[in-house]
C-alpha positions as CSV (number, residue, x, y, z in Angstrom):
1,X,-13.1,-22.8,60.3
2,X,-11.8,-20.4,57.4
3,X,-13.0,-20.6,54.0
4,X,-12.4,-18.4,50.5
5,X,-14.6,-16.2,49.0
6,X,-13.6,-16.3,45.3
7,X,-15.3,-13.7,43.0
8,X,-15.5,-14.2,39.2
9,X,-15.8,-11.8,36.9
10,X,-14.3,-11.9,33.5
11,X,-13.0,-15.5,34.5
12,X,-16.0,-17.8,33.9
13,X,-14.2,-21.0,34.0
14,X,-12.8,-23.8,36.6
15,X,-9.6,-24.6,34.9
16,X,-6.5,-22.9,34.6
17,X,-8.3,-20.5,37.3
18,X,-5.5,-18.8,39.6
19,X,-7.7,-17.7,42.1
20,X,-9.7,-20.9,42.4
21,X,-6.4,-23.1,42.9
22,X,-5.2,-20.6,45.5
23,X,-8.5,-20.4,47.1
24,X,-8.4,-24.6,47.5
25,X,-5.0,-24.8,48.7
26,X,-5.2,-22.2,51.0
27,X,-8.8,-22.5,52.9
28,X,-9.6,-26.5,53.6
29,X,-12.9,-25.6,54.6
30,X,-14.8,-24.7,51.3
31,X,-15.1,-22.2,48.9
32,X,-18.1,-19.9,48.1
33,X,-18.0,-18.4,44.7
34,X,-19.5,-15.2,43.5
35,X,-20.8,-13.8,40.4
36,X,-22.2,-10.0,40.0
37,X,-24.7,-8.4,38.3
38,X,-23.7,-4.4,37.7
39,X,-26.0,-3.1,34.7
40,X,-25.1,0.1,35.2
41,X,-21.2,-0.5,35.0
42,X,-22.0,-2.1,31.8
43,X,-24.0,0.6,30.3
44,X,-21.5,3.1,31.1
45,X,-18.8,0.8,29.3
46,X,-21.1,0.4,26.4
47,X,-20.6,-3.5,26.7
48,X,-23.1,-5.0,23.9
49,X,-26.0,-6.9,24.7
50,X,-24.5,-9.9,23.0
51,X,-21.9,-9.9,25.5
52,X,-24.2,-9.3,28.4
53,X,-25.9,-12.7,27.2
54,X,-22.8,-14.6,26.9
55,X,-21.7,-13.6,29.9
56,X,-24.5,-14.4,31.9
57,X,-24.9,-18.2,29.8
58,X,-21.6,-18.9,30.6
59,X,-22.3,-17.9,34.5
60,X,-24.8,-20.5,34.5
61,X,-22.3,-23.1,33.0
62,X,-20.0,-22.1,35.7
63,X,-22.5,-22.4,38.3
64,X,-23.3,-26.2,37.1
65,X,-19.5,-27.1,37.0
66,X,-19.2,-25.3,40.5
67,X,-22.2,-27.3,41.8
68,X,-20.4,-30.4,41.2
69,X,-17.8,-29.5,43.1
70,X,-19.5,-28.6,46.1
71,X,-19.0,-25.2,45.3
72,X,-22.2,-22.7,45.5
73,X,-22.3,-19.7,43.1
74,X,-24.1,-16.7,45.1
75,X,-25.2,-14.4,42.2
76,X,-25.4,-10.5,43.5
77,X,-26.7,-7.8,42.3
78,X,-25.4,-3.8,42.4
79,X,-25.6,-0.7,40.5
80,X,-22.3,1.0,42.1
81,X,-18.9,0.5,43.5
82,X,-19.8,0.5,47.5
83,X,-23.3,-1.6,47.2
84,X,-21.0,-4.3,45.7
85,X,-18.1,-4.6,48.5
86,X,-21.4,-4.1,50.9
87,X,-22.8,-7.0,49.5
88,X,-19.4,-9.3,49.0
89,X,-18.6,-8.4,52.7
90,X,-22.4,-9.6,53.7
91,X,-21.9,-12.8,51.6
92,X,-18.2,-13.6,53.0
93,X,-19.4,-13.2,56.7
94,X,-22.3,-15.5,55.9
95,X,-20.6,-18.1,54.5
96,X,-17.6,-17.8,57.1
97,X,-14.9,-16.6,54.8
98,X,-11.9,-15.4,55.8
99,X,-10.5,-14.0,52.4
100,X,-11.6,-13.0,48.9
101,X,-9.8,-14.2,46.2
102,X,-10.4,-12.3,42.6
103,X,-8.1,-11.8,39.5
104,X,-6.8,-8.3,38.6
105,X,-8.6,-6.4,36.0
106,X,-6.7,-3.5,34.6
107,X,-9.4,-0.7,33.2
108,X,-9.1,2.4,35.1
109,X,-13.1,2.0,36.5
110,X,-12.3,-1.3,37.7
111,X,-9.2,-0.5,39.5
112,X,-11.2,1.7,41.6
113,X,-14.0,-0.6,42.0
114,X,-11.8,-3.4,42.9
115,X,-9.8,-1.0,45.6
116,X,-13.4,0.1,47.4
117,X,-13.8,-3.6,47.7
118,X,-9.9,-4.1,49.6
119,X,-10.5,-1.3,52.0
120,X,-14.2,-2.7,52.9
121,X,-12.8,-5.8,53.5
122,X,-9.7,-4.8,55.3
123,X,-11.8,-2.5,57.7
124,X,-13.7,-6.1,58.4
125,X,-10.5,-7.5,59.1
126,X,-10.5,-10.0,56.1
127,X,-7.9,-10.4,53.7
128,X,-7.8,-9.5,49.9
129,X,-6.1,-11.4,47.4
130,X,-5.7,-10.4,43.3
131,X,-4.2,-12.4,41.0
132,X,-3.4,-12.0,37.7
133,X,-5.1,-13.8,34.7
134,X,-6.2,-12.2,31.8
135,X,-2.7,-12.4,30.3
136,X,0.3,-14.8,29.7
137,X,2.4,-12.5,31.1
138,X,1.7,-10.1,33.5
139,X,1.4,-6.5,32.5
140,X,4.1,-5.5,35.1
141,X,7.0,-7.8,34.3
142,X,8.6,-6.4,31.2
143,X,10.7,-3.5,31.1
144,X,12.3,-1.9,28.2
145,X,16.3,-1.4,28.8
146,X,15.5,2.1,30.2
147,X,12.9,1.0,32.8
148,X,9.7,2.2,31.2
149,X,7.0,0.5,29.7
150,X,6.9,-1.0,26.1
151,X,5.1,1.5,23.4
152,X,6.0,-0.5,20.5
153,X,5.0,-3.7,20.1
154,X,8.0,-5.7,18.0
155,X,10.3,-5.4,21.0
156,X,7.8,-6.1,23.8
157,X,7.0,-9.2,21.7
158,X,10.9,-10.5,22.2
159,X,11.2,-9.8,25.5
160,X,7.5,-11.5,26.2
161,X,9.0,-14.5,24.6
162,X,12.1,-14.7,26.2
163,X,10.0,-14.6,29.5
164,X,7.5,-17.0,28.2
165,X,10.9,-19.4,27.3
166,X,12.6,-18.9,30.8
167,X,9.6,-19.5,32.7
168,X,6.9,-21.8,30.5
169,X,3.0,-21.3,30.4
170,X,1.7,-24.1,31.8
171,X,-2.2,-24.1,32.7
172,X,-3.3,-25.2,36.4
173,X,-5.8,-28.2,36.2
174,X,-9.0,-28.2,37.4
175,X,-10.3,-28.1,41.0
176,X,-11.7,-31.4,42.5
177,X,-14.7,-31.8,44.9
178,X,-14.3,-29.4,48.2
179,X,-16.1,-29.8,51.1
180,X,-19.8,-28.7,51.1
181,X,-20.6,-25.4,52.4
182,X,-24.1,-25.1,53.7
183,X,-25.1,-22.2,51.8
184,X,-27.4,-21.6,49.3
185,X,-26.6,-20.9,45.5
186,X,-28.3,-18.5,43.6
187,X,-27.8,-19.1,39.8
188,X,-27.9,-15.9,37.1
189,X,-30.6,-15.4,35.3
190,X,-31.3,-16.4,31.7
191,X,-31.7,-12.4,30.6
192,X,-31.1,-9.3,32.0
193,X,-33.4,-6.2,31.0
194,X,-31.8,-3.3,29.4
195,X,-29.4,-6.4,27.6
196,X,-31.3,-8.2,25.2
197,X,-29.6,-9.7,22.5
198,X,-30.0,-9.1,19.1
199,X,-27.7,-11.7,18.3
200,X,-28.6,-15.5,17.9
201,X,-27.4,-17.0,21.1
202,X,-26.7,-20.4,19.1
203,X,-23.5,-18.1,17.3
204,X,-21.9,-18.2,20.3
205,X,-22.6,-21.7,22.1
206,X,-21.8,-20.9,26.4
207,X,-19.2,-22.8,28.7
208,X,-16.2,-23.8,29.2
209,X,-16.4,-27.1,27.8
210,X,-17.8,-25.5,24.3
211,X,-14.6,-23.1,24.2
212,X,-11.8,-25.9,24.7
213,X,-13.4,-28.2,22.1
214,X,-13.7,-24.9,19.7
215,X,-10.1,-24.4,20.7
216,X,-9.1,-28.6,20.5
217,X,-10.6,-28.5,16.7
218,X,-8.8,-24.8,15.2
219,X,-5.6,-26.4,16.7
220,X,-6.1,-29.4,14.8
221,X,-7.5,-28.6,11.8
222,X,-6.6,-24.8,11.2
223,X,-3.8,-24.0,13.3
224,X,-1.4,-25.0,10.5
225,X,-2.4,-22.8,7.7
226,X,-3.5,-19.6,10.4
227,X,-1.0,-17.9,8.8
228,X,-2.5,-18.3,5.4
229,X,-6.0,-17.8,5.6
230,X,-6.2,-15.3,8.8
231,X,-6.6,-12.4,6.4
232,X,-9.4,-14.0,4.5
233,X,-13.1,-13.2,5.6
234,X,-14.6,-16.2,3.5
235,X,-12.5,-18.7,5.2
236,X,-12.7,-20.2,8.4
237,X,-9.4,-19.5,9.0
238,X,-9.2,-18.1,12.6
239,X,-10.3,-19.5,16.1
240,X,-12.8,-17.3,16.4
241,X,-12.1,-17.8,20.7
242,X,-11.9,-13.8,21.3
243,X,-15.7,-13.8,22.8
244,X,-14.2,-16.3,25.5
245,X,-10.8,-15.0,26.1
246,X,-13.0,-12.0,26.6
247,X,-15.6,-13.7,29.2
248,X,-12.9,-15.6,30.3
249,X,-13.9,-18.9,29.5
250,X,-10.8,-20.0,28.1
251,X,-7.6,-18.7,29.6
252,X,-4.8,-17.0,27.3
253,X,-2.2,-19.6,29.1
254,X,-4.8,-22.4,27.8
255,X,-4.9,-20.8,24.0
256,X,-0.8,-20.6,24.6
257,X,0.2,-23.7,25.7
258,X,-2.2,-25.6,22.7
259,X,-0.4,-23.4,20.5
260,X,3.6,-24.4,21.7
261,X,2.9,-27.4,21.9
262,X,1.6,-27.7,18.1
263,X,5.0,-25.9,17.7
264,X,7.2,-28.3,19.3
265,X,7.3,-26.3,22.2
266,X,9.0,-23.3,20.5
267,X,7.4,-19.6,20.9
268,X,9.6,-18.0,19.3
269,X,10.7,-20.2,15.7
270,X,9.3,-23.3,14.3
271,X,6.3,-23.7,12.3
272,X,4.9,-20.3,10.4
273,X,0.9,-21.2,11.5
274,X,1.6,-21.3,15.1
275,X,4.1,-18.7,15.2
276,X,1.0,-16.5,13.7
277,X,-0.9,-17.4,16.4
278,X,1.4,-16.6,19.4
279,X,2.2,-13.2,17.7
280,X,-1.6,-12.4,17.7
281,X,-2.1,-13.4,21.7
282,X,1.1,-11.8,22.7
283,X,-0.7,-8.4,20.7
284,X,-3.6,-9.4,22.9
285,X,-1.1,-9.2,26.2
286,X,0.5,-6.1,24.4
287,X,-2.3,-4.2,24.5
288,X,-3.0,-4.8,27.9
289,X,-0.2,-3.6,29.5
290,X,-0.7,-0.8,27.5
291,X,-4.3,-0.5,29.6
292,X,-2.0,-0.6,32.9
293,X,1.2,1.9,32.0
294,X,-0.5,4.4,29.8
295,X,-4.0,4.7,31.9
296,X,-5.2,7.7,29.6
297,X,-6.2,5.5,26.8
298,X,-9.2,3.9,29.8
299,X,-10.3,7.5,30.0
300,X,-10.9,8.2,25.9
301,X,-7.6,10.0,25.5
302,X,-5.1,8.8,22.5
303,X,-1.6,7.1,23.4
304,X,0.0,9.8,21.5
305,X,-1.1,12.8,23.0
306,X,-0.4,14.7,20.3
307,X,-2.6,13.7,18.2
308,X,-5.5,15.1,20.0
309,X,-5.2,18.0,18.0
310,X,-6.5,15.9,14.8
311,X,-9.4,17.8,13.6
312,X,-11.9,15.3,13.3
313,X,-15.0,15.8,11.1
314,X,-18.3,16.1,12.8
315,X,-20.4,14.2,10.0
316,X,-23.6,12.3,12.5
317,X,-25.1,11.2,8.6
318,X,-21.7,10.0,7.1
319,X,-21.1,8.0,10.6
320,X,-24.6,6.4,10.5
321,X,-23.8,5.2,6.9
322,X,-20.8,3.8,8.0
323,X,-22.7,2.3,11.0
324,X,-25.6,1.1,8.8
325,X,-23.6,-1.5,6.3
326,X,-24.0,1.9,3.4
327,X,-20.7,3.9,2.0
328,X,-21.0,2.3,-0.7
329,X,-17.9,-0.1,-0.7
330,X,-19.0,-3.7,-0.7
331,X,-16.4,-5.3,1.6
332,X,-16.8,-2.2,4.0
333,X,-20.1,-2.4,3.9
334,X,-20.4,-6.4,4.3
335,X,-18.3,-6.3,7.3
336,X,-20.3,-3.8,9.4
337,X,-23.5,-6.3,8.6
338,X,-21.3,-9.4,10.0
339,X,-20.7,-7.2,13.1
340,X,-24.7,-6.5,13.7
341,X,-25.7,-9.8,13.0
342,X,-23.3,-11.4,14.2
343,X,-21.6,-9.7,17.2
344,X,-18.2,-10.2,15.9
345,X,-16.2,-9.2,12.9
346,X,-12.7,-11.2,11.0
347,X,-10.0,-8.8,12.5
348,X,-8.2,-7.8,8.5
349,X,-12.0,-6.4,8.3
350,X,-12.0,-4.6,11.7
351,X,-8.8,-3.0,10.4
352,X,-9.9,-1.8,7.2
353,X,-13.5,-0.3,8.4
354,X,-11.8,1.2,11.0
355,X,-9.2,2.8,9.1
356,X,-12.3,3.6,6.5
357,X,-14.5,5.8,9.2
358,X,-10.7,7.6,10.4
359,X,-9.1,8.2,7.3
360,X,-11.4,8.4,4.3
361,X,-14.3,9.7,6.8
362,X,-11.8,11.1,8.8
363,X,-14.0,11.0,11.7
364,X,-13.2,10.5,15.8
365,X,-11.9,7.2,16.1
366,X,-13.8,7.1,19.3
367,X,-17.0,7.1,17.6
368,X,-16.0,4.0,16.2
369,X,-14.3,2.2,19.1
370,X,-17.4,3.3,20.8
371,X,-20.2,1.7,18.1
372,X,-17.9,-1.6,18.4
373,X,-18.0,-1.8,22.3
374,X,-22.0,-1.6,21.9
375,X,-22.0,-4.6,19.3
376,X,-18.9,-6.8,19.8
377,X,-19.7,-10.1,21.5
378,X,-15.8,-9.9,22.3
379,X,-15.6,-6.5,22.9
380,X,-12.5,-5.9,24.9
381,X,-12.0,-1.9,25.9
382,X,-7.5,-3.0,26.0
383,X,-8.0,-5.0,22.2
384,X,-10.9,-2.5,21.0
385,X,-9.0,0.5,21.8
386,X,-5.6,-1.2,20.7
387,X,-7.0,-1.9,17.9
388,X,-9.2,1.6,16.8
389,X,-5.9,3.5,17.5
390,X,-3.4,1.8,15.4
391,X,-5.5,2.1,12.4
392,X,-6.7,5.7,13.2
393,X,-2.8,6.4,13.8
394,X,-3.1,7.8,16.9
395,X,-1.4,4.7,18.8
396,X,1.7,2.4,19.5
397,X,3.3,2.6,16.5
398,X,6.1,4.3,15.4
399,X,5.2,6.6,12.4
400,X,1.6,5.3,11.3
401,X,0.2,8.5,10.3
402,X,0.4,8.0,6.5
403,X,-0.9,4.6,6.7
404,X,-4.5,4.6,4.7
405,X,-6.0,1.3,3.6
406,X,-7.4,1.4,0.1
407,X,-11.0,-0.5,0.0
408,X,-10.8,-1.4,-3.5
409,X,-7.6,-3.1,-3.5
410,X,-8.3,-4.7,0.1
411,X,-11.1,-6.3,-1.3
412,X,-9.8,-7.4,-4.4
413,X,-7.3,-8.9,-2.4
414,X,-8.7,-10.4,0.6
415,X,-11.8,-11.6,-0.5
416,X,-11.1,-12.2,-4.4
417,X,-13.9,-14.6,-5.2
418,X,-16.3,-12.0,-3.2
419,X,-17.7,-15.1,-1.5
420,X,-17.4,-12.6,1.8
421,X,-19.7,-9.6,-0.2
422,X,-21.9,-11.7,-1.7
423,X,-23.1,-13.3,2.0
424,X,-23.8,-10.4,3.1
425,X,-24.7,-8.3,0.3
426,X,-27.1,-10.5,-1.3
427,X,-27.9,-7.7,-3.3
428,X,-24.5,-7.9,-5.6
429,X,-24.9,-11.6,-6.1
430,X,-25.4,-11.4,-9.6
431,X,-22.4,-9.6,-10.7
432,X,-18.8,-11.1,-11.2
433,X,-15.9,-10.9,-8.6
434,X,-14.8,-7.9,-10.3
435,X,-18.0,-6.2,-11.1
436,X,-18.6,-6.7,-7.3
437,X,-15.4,-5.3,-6.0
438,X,-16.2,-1.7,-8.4
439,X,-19.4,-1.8,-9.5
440,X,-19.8,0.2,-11.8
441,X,-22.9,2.8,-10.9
442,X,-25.7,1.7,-13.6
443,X,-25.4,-1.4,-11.4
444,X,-25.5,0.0,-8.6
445,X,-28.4,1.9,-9.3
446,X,-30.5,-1.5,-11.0
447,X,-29.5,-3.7,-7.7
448,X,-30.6,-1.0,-5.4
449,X,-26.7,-0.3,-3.9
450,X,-25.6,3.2,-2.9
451,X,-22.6,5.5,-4.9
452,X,-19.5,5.2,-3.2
453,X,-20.1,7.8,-0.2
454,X,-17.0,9.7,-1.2
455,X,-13.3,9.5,-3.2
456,X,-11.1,7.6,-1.4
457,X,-8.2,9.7,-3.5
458,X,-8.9,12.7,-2.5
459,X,-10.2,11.5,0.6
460,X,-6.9,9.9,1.5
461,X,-4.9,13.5,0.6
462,X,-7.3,14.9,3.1
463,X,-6.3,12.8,6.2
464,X,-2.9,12.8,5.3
465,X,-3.1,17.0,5.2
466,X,-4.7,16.4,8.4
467,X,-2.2,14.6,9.8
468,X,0.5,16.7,8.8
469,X,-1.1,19.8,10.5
470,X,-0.1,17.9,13.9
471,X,3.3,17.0,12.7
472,X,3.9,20.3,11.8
473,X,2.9,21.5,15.1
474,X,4.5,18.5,16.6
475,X,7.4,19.9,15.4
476,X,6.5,23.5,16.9
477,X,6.2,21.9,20.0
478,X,4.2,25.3,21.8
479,X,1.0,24.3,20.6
480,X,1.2,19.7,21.6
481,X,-1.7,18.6,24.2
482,X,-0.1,17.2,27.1
């Protein structure tokens, strides 16, 4: 009798689930499933309690739809790299398996973790099997003409489409019943200490079959117009699906095929709403092939290496502002309140209070990307860092370094009826769309709403100075980090 260990991680789903499908067809005898527990992996990758929560409601979900496939989900616990392949081992010769079945996660911590667990099991004799998942295309199959890796992303999205074309993306269906394993499940719990959310759960409604109805309804009734309203906060004009792309819930290949199929099966012309959309999760697959070919961007380092030397201002108050919903610029300020009540932020707004702490702060991009990771309910480390270093203009992009949002302008644009400010700044409700985009300061002073925290004119001249310091000894060459 041989059966399949599989172990889920950030996969939390029974469809369109690689290692599941193999696991089936391979091993006739059953499958045990896994789920672990590793608070201290977590703490060190500043994963938010939000996401912690999620995580462990949509484990449960998973365990139900497991259950009814005769399926048991064995819930383990481990604070470090060898307890857990000591425990997977102990639960894969209890329930007879002869090979564990996982997908491939591509953070530098987890590649370790997940090769401790291969040699454990290969000194037991059992076999090891990783499977990619977490992208439409695997990180490894594109190649620029020279061989190396894609650093910009305009190119890597033609090739990914001509791959996508040749090949298709269609999702596996879901396992049936197996045969019953006689072992005993052991469902996660409802909380974990350390994690408690400050977030509503009900924001964020767990399980698979909440995601693909949440994706069934932006496909039909947004899908069309993405490429409209994306940019605007007071719409509900995104799927809002990162949190389970990033649990896993919902496969990218799922999100993908919805998507070509709305555009009569085209990825790469057709209709501009779905075309949006495919750019923005081929930027998702982007990003995470970045993760796997440039590995320095796991360990806090930038993609550009040269732009280490930025001389970042050390400013704790300034950051805590900026951290607290308080510079002083209303859509700024309204978009870091979304992200701490919320657990998640419109991506326009993640750009421009990014590019605020970087450039008119002019502070470590890293504190940011860091504060996100510890409140995003979709905190990703591949998006979150993608994201943190195109705007901070140390990442893939050509020549980024001049590019500085200005507030004022993005929120008279992007939110021009300040429906977005006024939710979450109750305080500037009784002023005008204007009035609310500059307020002027005997306003801001009777509604209790703090001076602009500094002059984004002659705080834009001051990054771009500091950027040309490194360009200039870019250019000298003697003195770029390597």
């Amino acid at each position: 009798m041989t059966r399949a260990l599989v172990w889920f991680r950030r996969d939390l789903r029974v469809s369109d689930h690689p290692a599941l499908s193999r696991a089936v067809e391979r091993h006739r005898d059953g499958v045990v499933a896994a789920f672990a527990l590793t608070p201290a992996m977590w703490r060190a990758h500043d994963d938010a309690p939000a996401k912690v929560d999620l995580w462990l409601r949509c484990a449960d979900a998973l365990s139900r739809e497991l259950a009814a496939r005769n399926i048991p989900l064995v819930t383990l616990r481990a604070e470090g790299d060898d307890e857990l392949a000591a425990k997977l081992l102990d639960l894969a010769t209890r329930g007879r398996c002869a090979a564990l079945l996982h997908h491939r996660e591509y953070e530098v911590n987890e590649r370790r973790r997940d090769e401790r667990v291969r040699l454990a099991f290969a000194q037991a004799g059992l076999e090891v099997e990783a499977l990619h998942d977490r992208v439409a295309v695997p990180p490894d199959a594109l190649r620029t003409g020279s061989g190396g890796a894609y650093r910009v992303f305009t190119p890597y999205r033609r090739a990914w489409s001509a791959w996508l074309e040749a090949r298709g993306c269609a999702p596996l269906a879901a396992v049936g019943a197996q045969p019953r394993v006689e072992l005993e499940a052991a469902a996660p719990p409802a909380s974990l200490e350390g994690f408690e959310p400050e977030v509503a759960p009900g924001l964020w409604p767990a399980g698979e079959l909440r995601a693909q109805a949440r994706l069934a309804r932006f496909v039909d009734e947004r899908l069309a117009d993405y490429h409209r309203e994306r940019d605007l906060p007071a719409t509900d004009g995104t799927s809002a699906l990162s949190p389970y792309l990033a649990a896993g819930v919902i496969s990218p290949r799922q999100c993908l095929q919805r998507a070509v199929d709305a555009n009569g099966g085209r990825v790469t012309a057709g209709e501009p709403g779905p075309l949006t959309w495919i750019s923005e999760l081929a930027w998702r697959d982007f990003y995470q092939q970045v993760l796997v070919n440039f590995p320095r961007v796991s360990m806090g380092r930038a993609f550009q290496p040269a732009t280490e030397a930025v001389r970042w201002r050390d400013a704790p108050d300034e950051l805590a502002r900026w951290e607290a919903g308080e510079t002083g610029f209303p859509l700024v300020d309204a978009a870091m309140r979304q992200l701490r009540e919320t657990g998640w932020m419109h991506n326009r707004l993640r750009m421009l209070v990014s590019m605020f702490l970087t450039k008119d702060l002019l502070i470590d991009w890293r504190a940011g990307e860091r504060f996100f990771m510890r409140h995003l309910v979709d905190g990703d480390l591949a998006a979150n860092n993608g994201g943190w270093q195109w705007s901070a203009s140390t990442g893939t992009d050509a020549q980024p370094w001049f590019r500085v949002f200005n507030p004022w302008t993005q929120s008279a644009r992007f939110d021009p009826d300040a429906a977005f400010v006024k939710r979450w700044i109750p305080a500037l409700k009784p002023l005008s769309p204007k009035g609310i985009h500059t307020p002027e300061e005997t306003l801001r002073q009777r509604l209790g709403y703090p001076p602009p925290m500094v002059d984004h004119a002659s705080a834009r001249l001051r990054a771009l100075a500091a950027f040309g310091e490194v360009r200039g000894a870019q250019r000298d060459e003697s003195t770029v980090p390597q």
